[in-house]
C-alpha positions as CSV (number, residue, x, y, z in Angstrom):
1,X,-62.7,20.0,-13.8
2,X,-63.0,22.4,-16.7
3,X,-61.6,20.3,-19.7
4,X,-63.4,22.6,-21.9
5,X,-60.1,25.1,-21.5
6,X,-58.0,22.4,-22.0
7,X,-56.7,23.9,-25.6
8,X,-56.7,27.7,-24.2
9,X,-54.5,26.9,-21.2
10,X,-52.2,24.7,-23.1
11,X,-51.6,27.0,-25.4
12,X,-51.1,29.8,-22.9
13,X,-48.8,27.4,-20.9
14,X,-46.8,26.7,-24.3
15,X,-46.2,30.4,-25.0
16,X,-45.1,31.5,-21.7
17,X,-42.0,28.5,-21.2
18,X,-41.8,29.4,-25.0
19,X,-42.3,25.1,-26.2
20,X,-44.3,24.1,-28.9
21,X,-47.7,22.3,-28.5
22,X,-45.9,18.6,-29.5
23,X,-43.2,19.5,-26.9
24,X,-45.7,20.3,-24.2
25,X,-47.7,16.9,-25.3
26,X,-44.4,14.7,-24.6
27,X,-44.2,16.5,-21.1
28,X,-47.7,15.8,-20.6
29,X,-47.3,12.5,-21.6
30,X,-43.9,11.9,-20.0
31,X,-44.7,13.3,-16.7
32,X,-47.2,10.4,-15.7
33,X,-44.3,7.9,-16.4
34,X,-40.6,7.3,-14.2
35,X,-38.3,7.1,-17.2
36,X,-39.9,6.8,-21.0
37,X,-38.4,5.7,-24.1
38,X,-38.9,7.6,-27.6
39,X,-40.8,4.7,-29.1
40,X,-43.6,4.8,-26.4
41,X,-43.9,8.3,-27.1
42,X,-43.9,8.3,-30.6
43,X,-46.8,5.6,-30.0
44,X,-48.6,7.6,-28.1
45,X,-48.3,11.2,-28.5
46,X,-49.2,12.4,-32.6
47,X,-46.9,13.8,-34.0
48,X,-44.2,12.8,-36.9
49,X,-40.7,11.1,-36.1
50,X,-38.7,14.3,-37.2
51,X,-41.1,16.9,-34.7
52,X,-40.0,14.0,-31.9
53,X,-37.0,14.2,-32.8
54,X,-36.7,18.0,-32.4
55,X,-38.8,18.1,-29.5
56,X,-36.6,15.6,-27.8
57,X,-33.7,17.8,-28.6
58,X,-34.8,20.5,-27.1
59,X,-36.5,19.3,-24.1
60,X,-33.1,18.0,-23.3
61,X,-31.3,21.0,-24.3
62,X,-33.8,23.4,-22.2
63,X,-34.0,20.8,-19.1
64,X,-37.2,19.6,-19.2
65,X,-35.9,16.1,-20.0
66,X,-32.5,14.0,-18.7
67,X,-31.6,11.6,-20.4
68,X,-31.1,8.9,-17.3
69,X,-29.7,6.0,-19.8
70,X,-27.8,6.5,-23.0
71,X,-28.4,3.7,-25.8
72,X,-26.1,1.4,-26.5
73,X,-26.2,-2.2,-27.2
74,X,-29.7,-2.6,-28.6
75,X,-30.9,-0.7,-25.9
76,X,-33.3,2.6,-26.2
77,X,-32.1,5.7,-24.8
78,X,-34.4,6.4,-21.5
79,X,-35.9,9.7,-20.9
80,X,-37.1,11.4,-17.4
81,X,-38.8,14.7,-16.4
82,X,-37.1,17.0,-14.7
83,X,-38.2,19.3,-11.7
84,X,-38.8,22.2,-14.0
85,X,-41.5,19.9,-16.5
86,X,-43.3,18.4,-13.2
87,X,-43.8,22.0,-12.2
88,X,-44.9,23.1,-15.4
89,X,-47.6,20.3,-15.7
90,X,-48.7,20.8,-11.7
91,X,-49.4,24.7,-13.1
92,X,-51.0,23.3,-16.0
93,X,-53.3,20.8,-13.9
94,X,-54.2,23.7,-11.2
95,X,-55.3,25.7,-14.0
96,X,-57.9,23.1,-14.9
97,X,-59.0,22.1,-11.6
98,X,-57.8,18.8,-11.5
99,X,-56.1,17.9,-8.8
């Protein structure tokens, strides 16, 4: 496990499916979990409401994230990964050795 090239592979990653290092965070993040609601992420990924808001956007947009339940009566919208983000975090974690 070499978690000292955790920055330099993340930010290689980022670059080459052309997201931002917040966006690739949420995938991170959002990858471990079935669906995921923006309040959870907000919790615990840093970043500030507006950059979660754009990131969200354009996950969605870019189909890294469907939304699986839209929000309605006092209910949070629920997010899920898509095929594209799982393979994108698999590459990530072969790159680190952690399988």
């Amino acid at each position: 496990m070499k978690l000292g090239l955790y920055r330099k592979v993340m930010i290689n990653l980022s670059k080459k499916h052309e997201i931002t290092r917040t966006e690739f965070e949420i995938l991170l993040f959002a990858v471990e979990s079935d669906v995921i609601k923006r309040g959870v992420i907000l919790e615990n990924v840093p970043c500030s409401e507006d950059s979660l808001s754009d990131a969200l956007r354009y996950l969605k947009n870019n189909n890294y994230l469907k939304v699986v339940r839209e929000r309605a009566h006092k209910r949070a919208r629920l997010y899920s990964t898509t095929r594209k983000a799982k393979l994108m975090i698999t590459e990530f974690y072969k790159q680190l050795n952690i399988n």
